[in-house]
C-alpha positions as CSV (number, residue, x, y, z in Angstrom):
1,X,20.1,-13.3,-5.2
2,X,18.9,-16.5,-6.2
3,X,16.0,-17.1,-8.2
4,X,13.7,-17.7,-5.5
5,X,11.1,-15.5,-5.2
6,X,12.3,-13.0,-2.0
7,X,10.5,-13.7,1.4
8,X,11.6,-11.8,4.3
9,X,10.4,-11.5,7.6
10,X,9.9,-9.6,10.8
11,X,10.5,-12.0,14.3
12,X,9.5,-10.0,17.1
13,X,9.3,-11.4,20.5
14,X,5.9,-10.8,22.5
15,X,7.7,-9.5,26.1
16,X,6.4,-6.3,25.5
17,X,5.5,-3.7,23.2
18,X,6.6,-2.4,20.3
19,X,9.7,-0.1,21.1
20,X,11.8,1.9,19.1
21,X,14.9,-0.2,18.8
22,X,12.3,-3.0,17.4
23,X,10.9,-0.5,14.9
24,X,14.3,0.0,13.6
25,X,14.6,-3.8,12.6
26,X,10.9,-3.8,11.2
27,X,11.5,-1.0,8.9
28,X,14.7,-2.9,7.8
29,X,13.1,-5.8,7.1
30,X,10.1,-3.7,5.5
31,X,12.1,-2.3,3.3
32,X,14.2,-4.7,2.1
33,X,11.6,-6.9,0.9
34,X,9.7,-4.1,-0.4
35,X,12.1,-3.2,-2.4
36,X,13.1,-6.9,-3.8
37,X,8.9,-7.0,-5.1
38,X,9.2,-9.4,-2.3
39,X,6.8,-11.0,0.7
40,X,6.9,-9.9,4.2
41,X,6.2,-12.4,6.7
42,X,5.5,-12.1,10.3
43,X,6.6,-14.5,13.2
44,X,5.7,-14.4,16.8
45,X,9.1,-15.6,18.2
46,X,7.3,-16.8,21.9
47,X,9.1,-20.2,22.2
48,X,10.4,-19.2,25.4
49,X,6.8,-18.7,26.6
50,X,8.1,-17.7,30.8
51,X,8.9,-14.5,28.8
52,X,5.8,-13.6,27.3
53,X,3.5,-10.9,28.1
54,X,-0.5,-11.4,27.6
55,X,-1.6,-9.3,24.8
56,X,1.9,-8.1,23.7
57,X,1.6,-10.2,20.3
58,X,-1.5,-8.4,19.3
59,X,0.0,-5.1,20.4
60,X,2.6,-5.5,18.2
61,X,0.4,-6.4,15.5
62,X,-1.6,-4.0,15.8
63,X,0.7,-1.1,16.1
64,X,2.9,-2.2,12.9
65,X,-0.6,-2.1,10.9
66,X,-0.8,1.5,12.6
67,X,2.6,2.3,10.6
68,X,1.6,0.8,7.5
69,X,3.0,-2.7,8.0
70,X,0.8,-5.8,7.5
71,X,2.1,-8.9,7.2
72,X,1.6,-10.9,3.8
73,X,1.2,-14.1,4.9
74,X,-1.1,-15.5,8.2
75,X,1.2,-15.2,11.2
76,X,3.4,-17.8,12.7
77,X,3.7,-18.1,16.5
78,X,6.3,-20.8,17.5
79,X,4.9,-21.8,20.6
80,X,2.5,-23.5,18.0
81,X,5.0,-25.5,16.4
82,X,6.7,-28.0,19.2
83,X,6.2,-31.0,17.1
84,X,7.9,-29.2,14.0
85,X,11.1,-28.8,16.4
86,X,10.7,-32.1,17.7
87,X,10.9,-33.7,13.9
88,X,13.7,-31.2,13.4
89,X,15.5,-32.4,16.2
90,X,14.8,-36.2,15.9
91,X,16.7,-35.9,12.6
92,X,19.6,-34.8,14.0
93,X,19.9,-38.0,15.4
94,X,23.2,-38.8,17.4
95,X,24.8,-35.0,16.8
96,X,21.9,-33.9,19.9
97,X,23.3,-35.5,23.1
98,X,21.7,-35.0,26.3
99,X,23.6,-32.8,29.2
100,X,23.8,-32.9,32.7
101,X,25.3,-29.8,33.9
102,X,24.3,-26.7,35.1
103,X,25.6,-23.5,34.5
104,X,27.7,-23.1,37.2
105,X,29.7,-26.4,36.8
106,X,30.0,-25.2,33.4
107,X,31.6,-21.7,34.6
108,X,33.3,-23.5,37.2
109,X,35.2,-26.0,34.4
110,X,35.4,-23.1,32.2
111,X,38.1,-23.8,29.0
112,X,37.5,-21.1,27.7
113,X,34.9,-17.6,26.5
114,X,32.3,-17.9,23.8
115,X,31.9,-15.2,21.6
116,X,28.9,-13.8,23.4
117,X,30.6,-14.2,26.5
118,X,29.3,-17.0,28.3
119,X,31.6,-20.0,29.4
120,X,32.8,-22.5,26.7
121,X,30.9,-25.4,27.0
122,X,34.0,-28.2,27.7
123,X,32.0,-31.2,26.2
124,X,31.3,-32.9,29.6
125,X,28.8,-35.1,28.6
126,X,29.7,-35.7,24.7
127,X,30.6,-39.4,25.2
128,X,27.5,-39.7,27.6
129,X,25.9,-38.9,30.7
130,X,28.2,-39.4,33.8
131,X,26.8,-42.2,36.6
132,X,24.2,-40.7,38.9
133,X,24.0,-37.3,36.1
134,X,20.3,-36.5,35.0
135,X,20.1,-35.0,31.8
136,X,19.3,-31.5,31.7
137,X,19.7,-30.0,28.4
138,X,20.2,-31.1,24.7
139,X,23.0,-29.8,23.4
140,X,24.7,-29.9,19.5
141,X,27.8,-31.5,18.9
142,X,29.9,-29.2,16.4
143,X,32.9,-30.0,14.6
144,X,35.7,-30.4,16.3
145,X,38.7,-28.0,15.2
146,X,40.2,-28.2,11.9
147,X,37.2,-30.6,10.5
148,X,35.0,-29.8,7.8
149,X,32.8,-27.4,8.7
150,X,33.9,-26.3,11.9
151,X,34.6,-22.7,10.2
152,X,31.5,-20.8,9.0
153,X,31.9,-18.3,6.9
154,X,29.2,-16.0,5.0
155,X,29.0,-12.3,3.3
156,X,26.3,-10.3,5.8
157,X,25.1,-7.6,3.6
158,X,25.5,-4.5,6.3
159,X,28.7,-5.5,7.7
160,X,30.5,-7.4,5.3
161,X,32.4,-10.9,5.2
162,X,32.2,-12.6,8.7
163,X,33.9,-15.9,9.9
164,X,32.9,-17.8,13.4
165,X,34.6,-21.0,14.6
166,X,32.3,-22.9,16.0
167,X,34.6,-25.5,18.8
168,X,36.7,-22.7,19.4
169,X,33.8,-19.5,19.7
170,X,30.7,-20.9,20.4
171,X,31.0,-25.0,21.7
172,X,28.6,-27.6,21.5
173,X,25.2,-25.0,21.9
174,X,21.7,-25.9,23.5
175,X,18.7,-27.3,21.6
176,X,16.5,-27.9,24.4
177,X,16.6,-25.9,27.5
178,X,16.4,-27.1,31.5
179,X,13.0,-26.1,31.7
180,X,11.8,-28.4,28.6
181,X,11.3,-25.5,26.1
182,X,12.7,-25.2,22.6
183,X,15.7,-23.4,22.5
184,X,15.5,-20.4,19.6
185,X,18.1,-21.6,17.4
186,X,16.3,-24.2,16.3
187,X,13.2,-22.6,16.4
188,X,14.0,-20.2,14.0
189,X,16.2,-22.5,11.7
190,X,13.0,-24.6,11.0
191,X,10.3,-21.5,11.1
192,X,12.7,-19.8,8.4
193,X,12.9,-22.9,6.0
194,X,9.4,-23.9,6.3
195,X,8.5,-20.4,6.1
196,X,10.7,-20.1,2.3
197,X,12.7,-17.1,4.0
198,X,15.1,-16.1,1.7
199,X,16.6,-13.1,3.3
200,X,17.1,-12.1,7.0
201,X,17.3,-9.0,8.2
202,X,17.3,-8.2,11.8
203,X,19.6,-6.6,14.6
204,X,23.1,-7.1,15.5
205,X,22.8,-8.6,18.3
206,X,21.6,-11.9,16.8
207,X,25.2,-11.6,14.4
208,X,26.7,-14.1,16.6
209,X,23.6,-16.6,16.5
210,X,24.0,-16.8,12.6
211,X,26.9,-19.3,12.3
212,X,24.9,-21.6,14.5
213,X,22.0,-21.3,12.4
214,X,24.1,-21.8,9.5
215,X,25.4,-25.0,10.8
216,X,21.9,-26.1,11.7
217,X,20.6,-25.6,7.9
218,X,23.5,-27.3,6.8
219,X,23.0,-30.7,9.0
220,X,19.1,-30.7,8.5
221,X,19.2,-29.8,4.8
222,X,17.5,-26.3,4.4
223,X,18.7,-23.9,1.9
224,X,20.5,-20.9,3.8
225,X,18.7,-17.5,3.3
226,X,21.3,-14.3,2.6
227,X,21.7,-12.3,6.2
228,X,21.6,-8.2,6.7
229,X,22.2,-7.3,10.6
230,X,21.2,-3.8,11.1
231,X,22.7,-1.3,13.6
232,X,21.6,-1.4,17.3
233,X,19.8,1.5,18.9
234,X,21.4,2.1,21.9
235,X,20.0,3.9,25.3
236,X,21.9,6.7,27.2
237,X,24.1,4.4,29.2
238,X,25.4,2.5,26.1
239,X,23.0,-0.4,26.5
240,X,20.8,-2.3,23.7
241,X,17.3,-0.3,23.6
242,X,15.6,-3.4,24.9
243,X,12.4,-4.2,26.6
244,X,14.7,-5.3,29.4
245,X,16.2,-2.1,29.4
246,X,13.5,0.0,30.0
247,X,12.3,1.1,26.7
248,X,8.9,2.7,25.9
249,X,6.0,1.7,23.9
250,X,5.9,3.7,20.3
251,X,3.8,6.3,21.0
252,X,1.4,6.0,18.2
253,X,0.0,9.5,18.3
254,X,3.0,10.5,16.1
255,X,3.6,7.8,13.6
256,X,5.2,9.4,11.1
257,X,8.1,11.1,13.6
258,X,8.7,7.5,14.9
259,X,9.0,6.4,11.2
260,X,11.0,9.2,10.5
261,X,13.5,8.5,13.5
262,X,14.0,4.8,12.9
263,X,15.0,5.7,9.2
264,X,16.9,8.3,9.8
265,X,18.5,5.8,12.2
266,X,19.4,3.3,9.4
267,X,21.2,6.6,7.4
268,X,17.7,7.5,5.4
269,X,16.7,10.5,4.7
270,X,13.2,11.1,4.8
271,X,12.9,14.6,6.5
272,X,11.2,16.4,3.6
273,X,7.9,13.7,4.0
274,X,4.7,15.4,5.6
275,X,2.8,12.1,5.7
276,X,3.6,8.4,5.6
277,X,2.7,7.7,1.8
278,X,5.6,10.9,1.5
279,X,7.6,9.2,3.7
280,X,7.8,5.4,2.7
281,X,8.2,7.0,-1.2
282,X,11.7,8.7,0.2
283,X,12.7,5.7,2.3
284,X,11.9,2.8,0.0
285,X,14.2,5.3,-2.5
286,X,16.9,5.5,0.0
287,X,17.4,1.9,0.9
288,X,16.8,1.0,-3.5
289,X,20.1,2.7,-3.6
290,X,22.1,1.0,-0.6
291,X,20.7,-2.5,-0.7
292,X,18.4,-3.1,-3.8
293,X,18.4,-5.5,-6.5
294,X,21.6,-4.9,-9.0
């Protein structure tokens, strides 16, 4: 830990409201700075705005103060902040290059499978734009294999030492999407460092994002917080307990049993609790011992 003060935070995005799989992140995040005698930030992560859902970012406010979660800080919402990720990316200078093709000539040329399973990007338009191409993207050069900092490595807190090469797993990746809006790993590389986060905790799913955000802090010159990817919640058929997927509002009626699940979820026991000033005693206990200061 270094000897910054601890900020965490809690990044939901606004398609929808609060579900269970979500909870199970907030309380995370809760918890963790909680127990670190640290701040707890909230962000509304609504730069991809053709996703949002009118109202959902109040609902999720609103039903995280319902379970005893305020934020400590005013709340950020990205689609705010364009200009900060326009400075961001104007001093990245030559390493974002501007790319003409689409998806499918992408998969079509495909050289190989990133690590989330979309085509490798084959560097098309590195050395510039072909004649008659119209750019459509901005994407990040990385370093090319074998160069200094091609291979990110860092200790995730949950899972343990992970490693991600970034020519040979991810490819050049996409600041700027086709349809003009801010793509989220650079959002949320310049909303955590102007923010002071100092620890990230959040789902598994975004594991695979974090050596691009790694590489980010590195070329824009922001400090990099300490990670802790959390379990996913997963639905009957094996899939993510997503919005996407289905999943159902919290229903608010029985906030302690929704507490109570998404603990027990992260391996907490707080059974014995019969109201939520029991319950967050037991669970800020339990996750003291797993992941507290030492």
């Amino acid at each position: 830990m270094s000897c910054h003060a601890y900020v965490g935070r809690f990044a939901p995005s606004p398609s929808g409201p609060l579900h269970a799989g979500s909870l199970v992140a907030a309380l995370a995040s809760y918890l963790d700075a909680r127990v670190h005698a640290g701040r707890w930030l909230l962000r509304i992560e609504d730069i991809d705005e053709t996703r949002t859902v009118q109202g959902a970012a109040q609902d999720i406010i609103a039903t995280l103060a319902a379970l005893d979660m305020r934020s400590d800080g005013p709340v950020l919402v990205q689609s705010q902040r364009k200009a900060r990720y326009q400075l961001a990316r104007d001093r990245l200078g030559a390493l974002a290059y501007p790319c003409g093709c689409s998806r499918k000539e992408i998969a079509d040329s495909r050289v190989g499978t990133a690590s989330d399973g979309a085509a490798l990007y084959p560097g098309t338009c590195r050395h510039g734009l072909a004649p008659g191409k119209q750019a459509r993207t901005l994407r990040l050069r990385v370093p090319d294999p074998g160069q200094a900092g091609e291979l990110v490595q860092f200790e995730d807190r949950w899972l343990g030492p992970q490693a991600q090469h970034l020519a040979a797993e991810v490819g050049d990746f996409v600041l700027q999407r086709a349809d003009g809006f801010w793509a989220y790993q650079l959002a949320v590389v310049v909303d955590d460092a102007e923010q002071g986060v100092t620890d990230i905790v959040r789902g598994a799913d975004l594991l695979d994002s974090t050596a691009r955000q790694i590489y980010l802090q590195g070329l824009l010159g922001y400090p990099t917080p300490r990670y802790l990817h959390v379990p996913l919640l997963m639905n009957e058929t094996g899939e993510k307990f997503s919005k996407q997927n289905g999943a159902q509002a919290l229903d608010l009626n029985q906030p302690l049993q929704a507490l109570q699940q998404a603990a027990a979820f992260l391996g907490l026991d707080t059974g014995a609790a019969r109201d939520r000033e029991g319950f967050w005693a037991l669970a800020l206990t339990g996750w003291q011992a797993r992941f507290g200061p030492r």
